[in-house]
C-alpha positions as CSV (number, residue, x, y, z in Angstrom):
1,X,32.6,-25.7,30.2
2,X,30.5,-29.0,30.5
3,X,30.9,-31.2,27.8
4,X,26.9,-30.7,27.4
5,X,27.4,-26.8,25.7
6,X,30.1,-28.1,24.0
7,X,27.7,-30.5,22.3
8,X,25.7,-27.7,21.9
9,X,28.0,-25.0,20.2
10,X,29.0,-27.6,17.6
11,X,25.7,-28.7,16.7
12,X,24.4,-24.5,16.3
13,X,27.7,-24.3,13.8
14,X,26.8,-27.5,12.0
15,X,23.6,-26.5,11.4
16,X,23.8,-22.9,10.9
17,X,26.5,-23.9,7.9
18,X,24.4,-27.0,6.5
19,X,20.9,-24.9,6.3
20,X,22.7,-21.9,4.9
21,X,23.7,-23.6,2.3
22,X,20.3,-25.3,2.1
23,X,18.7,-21.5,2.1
24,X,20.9,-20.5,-0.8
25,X,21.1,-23.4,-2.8
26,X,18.0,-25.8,-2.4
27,X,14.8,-24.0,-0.6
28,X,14.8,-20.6,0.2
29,X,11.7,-20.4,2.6
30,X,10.5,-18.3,5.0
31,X,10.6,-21.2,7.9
32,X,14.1,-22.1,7.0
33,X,15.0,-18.4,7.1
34,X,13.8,-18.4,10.8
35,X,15.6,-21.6,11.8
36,X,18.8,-20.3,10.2
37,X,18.6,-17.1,12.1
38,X,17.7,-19.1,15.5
39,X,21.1,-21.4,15.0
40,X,23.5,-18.3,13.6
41,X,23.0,-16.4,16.9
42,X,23.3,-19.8,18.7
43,X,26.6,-20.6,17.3
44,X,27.5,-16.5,18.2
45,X,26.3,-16.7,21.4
46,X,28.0,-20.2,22.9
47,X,31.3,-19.6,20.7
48,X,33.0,-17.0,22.9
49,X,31.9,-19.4,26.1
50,X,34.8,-21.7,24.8
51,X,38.0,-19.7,24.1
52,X,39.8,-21.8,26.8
53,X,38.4,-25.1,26.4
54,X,38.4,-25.7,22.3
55,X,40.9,-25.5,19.9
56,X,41.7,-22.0,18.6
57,X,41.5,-23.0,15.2
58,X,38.0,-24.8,15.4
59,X,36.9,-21.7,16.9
60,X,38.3,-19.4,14.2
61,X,36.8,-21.7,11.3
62,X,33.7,-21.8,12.9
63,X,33.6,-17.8,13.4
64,X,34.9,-17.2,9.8
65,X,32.0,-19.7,8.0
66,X,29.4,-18.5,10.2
67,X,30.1,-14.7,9.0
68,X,30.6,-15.6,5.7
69,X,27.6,-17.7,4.9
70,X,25.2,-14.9,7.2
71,X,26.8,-12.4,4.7
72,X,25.7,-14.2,1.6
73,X,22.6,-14.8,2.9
74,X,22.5,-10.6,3.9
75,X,23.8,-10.3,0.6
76,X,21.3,-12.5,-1.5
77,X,18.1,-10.4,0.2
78,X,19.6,-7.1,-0.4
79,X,20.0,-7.7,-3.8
80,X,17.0,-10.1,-4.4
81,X,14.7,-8.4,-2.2
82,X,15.3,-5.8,-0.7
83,X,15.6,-1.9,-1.4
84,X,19.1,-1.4,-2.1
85,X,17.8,-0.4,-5.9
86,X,14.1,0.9,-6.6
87,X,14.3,0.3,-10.2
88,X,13.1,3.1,-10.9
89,X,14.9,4.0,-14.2
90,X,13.4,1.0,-15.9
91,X,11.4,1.1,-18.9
92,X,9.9,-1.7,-21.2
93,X,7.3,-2.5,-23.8
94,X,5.5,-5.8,-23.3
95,X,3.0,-7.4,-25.7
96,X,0.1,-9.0,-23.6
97,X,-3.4,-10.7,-25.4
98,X,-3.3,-10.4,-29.1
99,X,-6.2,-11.5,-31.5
100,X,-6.5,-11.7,-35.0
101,X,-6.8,-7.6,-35.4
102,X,-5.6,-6.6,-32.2
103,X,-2.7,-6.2,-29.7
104,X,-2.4,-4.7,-26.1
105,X,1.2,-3.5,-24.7
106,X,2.0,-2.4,-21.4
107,X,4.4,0.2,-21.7
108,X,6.1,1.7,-19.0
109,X,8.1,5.2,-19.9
110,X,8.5,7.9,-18.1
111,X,8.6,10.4,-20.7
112,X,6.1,10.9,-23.9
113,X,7.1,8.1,-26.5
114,X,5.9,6.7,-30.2
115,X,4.9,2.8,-30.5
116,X,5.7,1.8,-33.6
117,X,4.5,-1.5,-35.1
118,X,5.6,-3.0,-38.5
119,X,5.0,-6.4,-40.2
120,X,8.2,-8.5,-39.7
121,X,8.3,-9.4,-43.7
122,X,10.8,-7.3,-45.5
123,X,10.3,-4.8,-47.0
124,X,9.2,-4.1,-43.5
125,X,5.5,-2.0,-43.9
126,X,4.7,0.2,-40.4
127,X,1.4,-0.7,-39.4
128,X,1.1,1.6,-36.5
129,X,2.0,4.6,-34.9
130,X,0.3,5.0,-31.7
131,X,1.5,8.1,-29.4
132,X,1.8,6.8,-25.5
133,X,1.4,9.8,-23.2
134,X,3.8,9.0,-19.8
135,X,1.6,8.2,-17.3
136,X,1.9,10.0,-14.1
137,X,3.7,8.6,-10.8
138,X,0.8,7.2,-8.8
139,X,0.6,4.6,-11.6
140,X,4.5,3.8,-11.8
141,X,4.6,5.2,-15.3
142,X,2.9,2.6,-16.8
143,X,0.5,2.8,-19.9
144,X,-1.8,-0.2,-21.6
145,X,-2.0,0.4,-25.3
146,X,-4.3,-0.8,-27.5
147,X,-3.0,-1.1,-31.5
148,X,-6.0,-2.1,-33.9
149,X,-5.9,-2.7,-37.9
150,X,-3.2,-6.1,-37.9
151,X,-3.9,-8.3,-40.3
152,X,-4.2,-12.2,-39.2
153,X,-1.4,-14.7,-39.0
154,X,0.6,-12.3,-39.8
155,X,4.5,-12.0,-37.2
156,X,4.9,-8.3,-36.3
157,X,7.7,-6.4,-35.1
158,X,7.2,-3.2,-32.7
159,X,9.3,-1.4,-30.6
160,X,8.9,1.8,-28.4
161,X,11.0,5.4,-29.1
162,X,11.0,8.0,-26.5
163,X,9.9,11.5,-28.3
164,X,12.5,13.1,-30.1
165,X,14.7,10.2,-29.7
166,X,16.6,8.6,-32.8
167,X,14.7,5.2,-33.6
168,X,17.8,3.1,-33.6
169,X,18.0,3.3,-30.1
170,X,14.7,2.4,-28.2
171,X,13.7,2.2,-24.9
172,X,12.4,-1.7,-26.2
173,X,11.2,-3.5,-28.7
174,X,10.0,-7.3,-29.6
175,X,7.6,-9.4,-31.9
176,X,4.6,-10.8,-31.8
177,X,2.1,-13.1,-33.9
178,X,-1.5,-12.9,-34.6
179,X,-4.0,-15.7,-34.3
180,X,-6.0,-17.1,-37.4
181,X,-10.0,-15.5,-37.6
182,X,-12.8,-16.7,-35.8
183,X,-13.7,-20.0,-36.3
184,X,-10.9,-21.4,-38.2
185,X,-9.1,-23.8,-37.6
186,X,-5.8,-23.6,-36.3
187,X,-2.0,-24.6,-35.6
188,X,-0.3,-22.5,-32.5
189,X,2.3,-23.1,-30.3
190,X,2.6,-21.9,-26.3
191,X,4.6,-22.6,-23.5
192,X,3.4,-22.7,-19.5
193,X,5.4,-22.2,-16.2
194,X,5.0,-20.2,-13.1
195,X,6.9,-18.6,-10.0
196,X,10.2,-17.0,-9.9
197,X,12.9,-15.4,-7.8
198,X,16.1,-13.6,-9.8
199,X,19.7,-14.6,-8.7
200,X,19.0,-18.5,-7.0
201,X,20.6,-20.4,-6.7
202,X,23.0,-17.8,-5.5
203,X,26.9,-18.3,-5.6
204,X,29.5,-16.2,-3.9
205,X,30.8,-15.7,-7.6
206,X,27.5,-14.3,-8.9
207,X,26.7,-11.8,-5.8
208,X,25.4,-8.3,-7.3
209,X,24.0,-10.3,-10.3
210,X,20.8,-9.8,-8.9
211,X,19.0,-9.1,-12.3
212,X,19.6,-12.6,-13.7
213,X,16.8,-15.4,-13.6
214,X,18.8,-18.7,-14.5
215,X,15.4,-20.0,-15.3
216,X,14.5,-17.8,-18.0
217,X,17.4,-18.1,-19.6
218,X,17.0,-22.0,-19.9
219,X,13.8,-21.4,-21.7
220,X,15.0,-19.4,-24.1
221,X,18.3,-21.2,-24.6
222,X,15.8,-24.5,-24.5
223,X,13.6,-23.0,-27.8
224,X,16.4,-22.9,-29.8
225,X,18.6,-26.1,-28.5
226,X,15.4,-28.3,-28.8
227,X,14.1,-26.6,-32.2
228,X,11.2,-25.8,-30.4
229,X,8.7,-23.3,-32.6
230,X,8.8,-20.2,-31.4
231,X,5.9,-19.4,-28.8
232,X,3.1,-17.7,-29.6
233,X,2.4,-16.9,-26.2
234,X,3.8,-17.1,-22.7
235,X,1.3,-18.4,-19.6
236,X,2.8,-17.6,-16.9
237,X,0.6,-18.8,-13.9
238,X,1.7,-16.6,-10.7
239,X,4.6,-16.5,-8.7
240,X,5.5,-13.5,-10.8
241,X,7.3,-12.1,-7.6
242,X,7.1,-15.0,-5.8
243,X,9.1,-14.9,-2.7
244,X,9.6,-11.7,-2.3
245,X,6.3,-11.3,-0.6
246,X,7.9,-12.3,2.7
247,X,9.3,-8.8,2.8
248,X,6.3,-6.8,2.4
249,X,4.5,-4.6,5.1
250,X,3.7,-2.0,6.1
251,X,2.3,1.6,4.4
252,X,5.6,1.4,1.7
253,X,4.0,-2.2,0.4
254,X,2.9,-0.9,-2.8
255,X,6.5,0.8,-3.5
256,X,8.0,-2.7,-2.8
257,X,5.9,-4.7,-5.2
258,X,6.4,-1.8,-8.1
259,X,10.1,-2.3,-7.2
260,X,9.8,-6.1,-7.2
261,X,7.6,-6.2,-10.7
262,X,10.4,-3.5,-12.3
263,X,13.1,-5.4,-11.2
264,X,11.5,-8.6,-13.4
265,X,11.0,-6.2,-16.7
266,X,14.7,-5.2,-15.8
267,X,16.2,-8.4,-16.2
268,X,18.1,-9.3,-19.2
269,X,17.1,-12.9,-18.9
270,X,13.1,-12.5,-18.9
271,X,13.6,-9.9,-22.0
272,X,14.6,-13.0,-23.8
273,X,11.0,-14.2,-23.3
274,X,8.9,-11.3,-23.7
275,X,10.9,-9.6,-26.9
276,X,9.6,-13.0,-28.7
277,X,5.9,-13.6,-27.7
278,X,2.9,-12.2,-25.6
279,X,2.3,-12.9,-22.1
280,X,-0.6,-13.4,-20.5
281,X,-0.4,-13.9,-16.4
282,X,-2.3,-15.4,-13.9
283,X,-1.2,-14.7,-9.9
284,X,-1.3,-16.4,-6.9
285,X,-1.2,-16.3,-3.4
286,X,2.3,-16.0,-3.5
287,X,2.1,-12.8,-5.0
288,X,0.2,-11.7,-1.7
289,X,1.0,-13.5,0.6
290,X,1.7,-17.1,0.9
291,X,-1.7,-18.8,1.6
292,X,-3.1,-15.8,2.1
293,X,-6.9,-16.1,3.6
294,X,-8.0,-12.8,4.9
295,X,-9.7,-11.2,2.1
296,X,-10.1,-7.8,1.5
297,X,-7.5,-6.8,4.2
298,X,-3.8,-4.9,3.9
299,X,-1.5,-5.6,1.8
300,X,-4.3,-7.4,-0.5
301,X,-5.3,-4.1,-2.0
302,X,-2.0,-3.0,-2.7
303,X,-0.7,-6.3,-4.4
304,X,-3.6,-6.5,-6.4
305,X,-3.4,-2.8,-7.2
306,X,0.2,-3.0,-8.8
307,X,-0.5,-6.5,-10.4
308,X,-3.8,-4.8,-12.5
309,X,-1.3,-2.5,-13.6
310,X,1.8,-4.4,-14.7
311,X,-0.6,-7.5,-15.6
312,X,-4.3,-7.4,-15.9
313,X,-5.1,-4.6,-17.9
314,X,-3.0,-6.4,-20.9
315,X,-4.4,-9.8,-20.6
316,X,-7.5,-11.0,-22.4
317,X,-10.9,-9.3,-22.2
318,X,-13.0,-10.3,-19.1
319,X,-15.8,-12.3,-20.1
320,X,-15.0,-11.9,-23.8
321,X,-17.1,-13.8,-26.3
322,X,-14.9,-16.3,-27.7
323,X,-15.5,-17.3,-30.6
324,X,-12.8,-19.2,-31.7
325,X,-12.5,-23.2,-32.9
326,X,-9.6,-23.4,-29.6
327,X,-11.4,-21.8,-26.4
328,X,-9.6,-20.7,-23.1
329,X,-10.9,-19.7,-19.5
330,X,-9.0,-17.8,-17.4
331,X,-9.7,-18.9,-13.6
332,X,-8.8,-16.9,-11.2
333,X,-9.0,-17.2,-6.9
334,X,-12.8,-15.4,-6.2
335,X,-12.7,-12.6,-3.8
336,X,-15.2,-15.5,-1.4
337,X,-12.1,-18.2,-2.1
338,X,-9.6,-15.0,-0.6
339,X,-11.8,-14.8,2.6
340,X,-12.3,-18.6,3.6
341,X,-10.9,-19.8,6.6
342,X,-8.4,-22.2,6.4
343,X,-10.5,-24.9,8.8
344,X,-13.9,-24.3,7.2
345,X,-15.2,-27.3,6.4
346,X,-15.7,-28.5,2.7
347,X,-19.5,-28.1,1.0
348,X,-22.5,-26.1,-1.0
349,X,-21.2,-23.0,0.7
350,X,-17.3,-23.6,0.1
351,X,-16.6,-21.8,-3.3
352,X,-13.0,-21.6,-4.6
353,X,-14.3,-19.9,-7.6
354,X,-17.2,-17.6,-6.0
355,X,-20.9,-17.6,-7.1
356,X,-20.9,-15.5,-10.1
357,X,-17.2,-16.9,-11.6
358,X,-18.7,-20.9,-11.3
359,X,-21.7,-19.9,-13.0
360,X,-20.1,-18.0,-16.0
361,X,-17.8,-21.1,-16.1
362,X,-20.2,-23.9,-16.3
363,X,-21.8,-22.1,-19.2
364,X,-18.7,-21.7,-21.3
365,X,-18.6,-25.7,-20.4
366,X,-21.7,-26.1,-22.3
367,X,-20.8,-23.4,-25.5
368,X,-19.8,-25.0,-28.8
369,X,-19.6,-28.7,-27.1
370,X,-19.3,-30.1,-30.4
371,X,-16.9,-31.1,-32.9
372,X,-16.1,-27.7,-34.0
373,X,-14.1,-27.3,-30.5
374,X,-12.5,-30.3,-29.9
375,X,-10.6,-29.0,-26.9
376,X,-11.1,-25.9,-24.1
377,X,-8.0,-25.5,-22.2
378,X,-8.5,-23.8,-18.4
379,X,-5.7,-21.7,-17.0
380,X,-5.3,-21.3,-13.7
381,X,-2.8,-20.9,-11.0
382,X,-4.4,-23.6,-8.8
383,X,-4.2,-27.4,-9.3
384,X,-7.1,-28.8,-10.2
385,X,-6.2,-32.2,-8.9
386,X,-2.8,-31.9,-6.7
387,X,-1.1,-35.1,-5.9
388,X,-1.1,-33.8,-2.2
389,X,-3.5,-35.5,0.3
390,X,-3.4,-33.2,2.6
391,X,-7.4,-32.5,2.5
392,X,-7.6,-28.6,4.0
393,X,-5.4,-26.8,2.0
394,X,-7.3,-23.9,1.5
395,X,-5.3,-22.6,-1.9
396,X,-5.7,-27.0,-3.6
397,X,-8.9,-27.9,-4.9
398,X,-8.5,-30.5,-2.1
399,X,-10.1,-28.7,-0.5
400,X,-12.8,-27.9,-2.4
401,X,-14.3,-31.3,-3.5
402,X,-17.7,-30.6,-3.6
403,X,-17.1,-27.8,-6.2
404,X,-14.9,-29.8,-7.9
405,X,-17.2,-33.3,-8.1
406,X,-19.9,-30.5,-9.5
407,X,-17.7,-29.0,-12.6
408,X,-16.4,-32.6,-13.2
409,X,-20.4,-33.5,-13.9
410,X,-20.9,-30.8,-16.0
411,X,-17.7,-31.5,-18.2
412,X,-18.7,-35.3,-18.3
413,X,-21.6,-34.0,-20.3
414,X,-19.6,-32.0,-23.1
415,X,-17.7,-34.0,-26.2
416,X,-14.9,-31.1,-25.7
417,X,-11.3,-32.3,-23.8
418,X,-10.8,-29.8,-21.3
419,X,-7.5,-29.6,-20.1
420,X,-6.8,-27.8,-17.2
421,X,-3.2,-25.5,-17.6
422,X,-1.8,-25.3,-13.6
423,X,1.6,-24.2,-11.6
424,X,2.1,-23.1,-8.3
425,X,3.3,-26.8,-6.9
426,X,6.7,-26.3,-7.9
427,X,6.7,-29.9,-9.3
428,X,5.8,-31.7,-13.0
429,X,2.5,-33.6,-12.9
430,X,0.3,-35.0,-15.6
431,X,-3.0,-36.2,-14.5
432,X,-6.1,-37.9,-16.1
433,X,-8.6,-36.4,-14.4
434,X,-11.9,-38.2,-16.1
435,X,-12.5,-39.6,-19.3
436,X,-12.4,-36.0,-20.8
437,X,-10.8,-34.0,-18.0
438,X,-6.7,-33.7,-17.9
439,X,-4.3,-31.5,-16.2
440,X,-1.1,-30.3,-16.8
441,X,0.6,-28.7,-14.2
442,X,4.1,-27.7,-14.1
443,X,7.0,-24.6,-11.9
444,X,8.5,-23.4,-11.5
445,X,10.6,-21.5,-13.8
446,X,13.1,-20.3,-11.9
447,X,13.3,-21.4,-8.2
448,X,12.8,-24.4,-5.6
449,X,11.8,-27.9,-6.8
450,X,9.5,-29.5,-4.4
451,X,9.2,-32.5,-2.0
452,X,5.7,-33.5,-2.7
453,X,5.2,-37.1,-2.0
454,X,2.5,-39.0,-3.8
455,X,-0.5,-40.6,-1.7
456,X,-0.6,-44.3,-2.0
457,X,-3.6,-44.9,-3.8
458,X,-3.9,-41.0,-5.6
459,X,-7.5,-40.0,-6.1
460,X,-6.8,-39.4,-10.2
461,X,-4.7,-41.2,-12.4
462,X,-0.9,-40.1,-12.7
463,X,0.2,-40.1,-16.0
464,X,3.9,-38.5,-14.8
465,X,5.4,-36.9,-12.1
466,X,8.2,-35.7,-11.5
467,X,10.2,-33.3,-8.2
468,X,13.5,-32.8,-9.5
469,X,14.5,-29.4,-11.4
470,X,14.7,-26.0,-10.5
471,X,13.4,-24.6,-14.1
472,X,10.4,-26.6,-15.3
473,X,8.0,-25.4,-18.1
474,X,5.7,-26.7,-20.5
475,X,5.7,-26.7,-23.9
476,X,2.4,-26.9,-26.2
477,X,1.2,-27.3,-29.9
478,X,-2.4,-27.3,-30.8
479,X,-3.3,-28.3,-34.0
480,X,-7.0,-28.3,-35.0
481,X,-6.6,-28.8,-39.0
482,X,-5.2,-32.6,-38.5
483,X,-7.3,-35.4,-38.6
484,X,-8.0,-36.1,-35.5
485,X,-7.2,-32.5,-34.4
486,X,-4.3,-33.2,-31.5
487,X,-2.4,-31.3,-28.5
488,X,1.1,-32.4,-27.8
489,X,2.7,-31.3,-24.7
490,X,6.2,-31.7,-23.5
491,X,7.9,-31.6,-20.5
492,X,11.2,-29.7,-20.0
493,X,13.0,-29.8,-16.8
494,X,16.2,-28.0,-16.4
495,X,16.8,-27.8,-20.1
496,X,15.8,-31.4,-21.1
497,X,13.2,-33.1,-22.2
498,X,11.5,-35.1,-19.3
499,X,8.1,-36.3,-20.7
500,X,5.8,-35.8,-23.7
501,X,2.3,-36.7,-24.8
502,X,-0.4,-36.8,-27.5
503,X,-4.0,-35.8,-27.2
504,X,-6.6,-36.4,-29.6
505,X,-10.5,-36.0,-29.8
């Protein structure tokens, strides 16, 4: 053999071993998948071509590591992706939006069952006893229940018991705090993060553990390491599957995502974090389909289908009246920001919000701009001012900067600090928008750490920024009875403290 596919052989088994280990350590990506595919069958195809001219025991170490590392690979999708398990036997009780008098649960049994609710002080006192019918197939089981009567700032207990079932063992349980009464003022803690993928970074030791999210358990290990106060609430802004959307298509998409979603609520590690505190979720276009620009067209339905039912339905009333001293807007993609082309060019008739969502916005912008709410956080599962300069991305307000120059105007005009709540980048970033105007925006919480480079001269003032870390949140107390009323946020990367600062108004 020339000395040409010898150079060649070698250099398909270097790289097929170095971006294995890459895919299942560092970046597991779609594009690297591909490349690691093209260079496996490279290294399969030219290896036999040199049984006569290379050493026998070069050729059996590169055969052996090549196998091995396509099997973990093989391996690490059938047990993080794929359908080797549906999931189906998995029930939970989640609590999503809760108000001073109210809770919502998504429940997910598939026989008849009792949610019980109780006040956490002892003598414990049951508040309520609401019957949850099991929902039928076509919705996955799943139920959204609504328990009225709880008294404010007041921690709760609940847990869910199949009918006829003794109430020492059920299917889940948790707790939960309510929020103060409208208009007063307030002391709260949360916690933000986004996007993740269970049993990565994988190890040959840990194959089959494919219901642990190495992330999750960091936060939860991080509340009580760090004397953190327990979380009120969770934000968790997309990416709730993320990754696994690379594997969808077809007419079985919709089966796939339930499977995905169940295999989340399965995992022991995220039941640390819901059994404590609500969650309220965001997605992304990672929960469709990464950068996903075609509207209205398959598998959009389906994803958004199955994430109304495991997500949605629990979160905070749509266009509630909110009253309270601390407001919140929920942002989410508009169908219109869905259905732009990536090359359309920026202006009046670019929306990244759509019509009706901007409009509704900029008047909450203007409602109580006073004293009495000294700060309106957005949440939203798009950066508001990404460090990238890349100027097209259709899912970045980069490329949207004539919408974004317009809010900017309007919230120069309010006395309120808005402070916009972000993920998706898969890096830690603390920005000074304007002289009002901050963002926070740090993932994920279980998966890759980004490359993003900062431009040279970045369009809004960086406050911090940080790549490194596979399991990134943020961590949030609001206070609105100090004098000056204040907002300090911390940033935890892999389990330590990175970063932390003080707001006031």
């Amino acid at each position: 053999m020339s000395k040409l596919t010898t150079i060649a052989t070698v250099a398909f088994w270097f790289l097929s071993c170095s971006l294995s280990v890459i895919y299942l350590k560092v970046l597991p990506t779609t594009g690297l998948a591909r490349w690691v595919r093209i260079c496996y069958w490279g290294t399969l195809i030219c290896l036999p071509l040199h049984l006569r001219s290379m050493s026998k025991r070069f050729l059996l170490v590169a055969f052996i590591s090549t196998l091995f590392l396509q099997g973990c690979i093989q391996d690490f999708h059938r047990h993080s992706f794929k359908e080797t398990d549906n999931f189906v036997n998995t029930e939970f009780a989640r609590v999503g939006y809760v108000s001073a008098n109210t809770a919502k649960f998504t429940v997910r049994s598939k026989s008849p069952a009792s949610l019980l609710v109780a006040k956490r002080s002892l003598p414990a006192a049951l508040t309520a006893n609401v019957s949850v019918d099991a929902a039928g197939e076509d919705i996955d089981f799943l139920s959204t229940v609504h328990v009225e009567g709880l008294l404010p700032k007041t921690e709760y207990v609940y847990k869910v018991v199949r009918q006829g079932d003794n109430e020492t063992t059920p299917l889940d349980f948790g707790a939960f705090r309510t929020p103060v009464n409208e208009d007063e003022a307030t002391a709260f803690h949360f916690v933000t993060s986004s996007s993740m993928i269970p049993n990565w970074p994988y190890t040959f030791t840990s194959r089959g553990d494919y219901l642990s999210i190495p992330g999750a358990d960091v936060l939860a290990d991080s509340i009580k390491q760090h004397n953190i106060d327990t979380p009120d609430f969770l934000l968790f802004l997309g990416g709730f599957i993320d990754s696994a959307v690379g594997h969808v298509n077809g007419d079985d998409a919709v089966d796939i995502w339930r499977a995905r979603y169940r295999q989340r609520y399965a995992s022991p590690s995220y039941k640390r974090i819901y059994r404590q505190m609500s969650t309220i979720h965001t997605y992304d276009d990672a929960d469709i389909v990464h950068r996903w620009d075609r509207g209205n067209e398959h598998p959009y339905p389906m994803a958004k289908e199955v994430f109304v039912r495991y997500h949605h339905e629990a979160n905070p009333p749509v266009a509630a009246e909110d009253k309270q001293a601390l407001q919140c807007s929920v942002l989410h993609n508009g169908y219109e920001t869905l259905s732009v082309p990536l090359d359309m060019s920026d202006g009046g008739l670019k929306t990244m919000l759509g019509g009706q969502q901007r409009s509704k916005f900029i008047e909450w912008i203007h409602e109580k701009s006073d004293v009495q709410t000294p700060f309106k956080f957005v949440v939203s599962s798009v950066p508001f001012a990404p460090p990238s300069s890349d100027p097209v991305l259709s899912d970045m307000w980069n490329g949207y900067q004539y919408e974004r120059e317009l809010l900017l105007k309007e919230m120069a005009k309010s006395e309120s600090v808005f402070i916009f709540l972000t993920g998706h980048q898969h890096d830690f970033g603390a920005y000074k928008v304007a002289d009002n105007v901050y963002e926070f925006s740090i993932s994920p919480l279980s998966h890759y750490a980004s490359r993003t480079n900062l431009p040279e001269e970045p369009q809004f003032t960086v406050l911090a920024h940080e790549n490194k870390g596979m399991s990134k949140f943020g961590a949030y107390t609001v206070n609105t009875t100090a004098t000056p009323p204040f907002v300090r946020f911390q940033a935890f990367i892999d389990g330590a403290q990175n970063w932390e600062t003080v707001l006031t108004n």
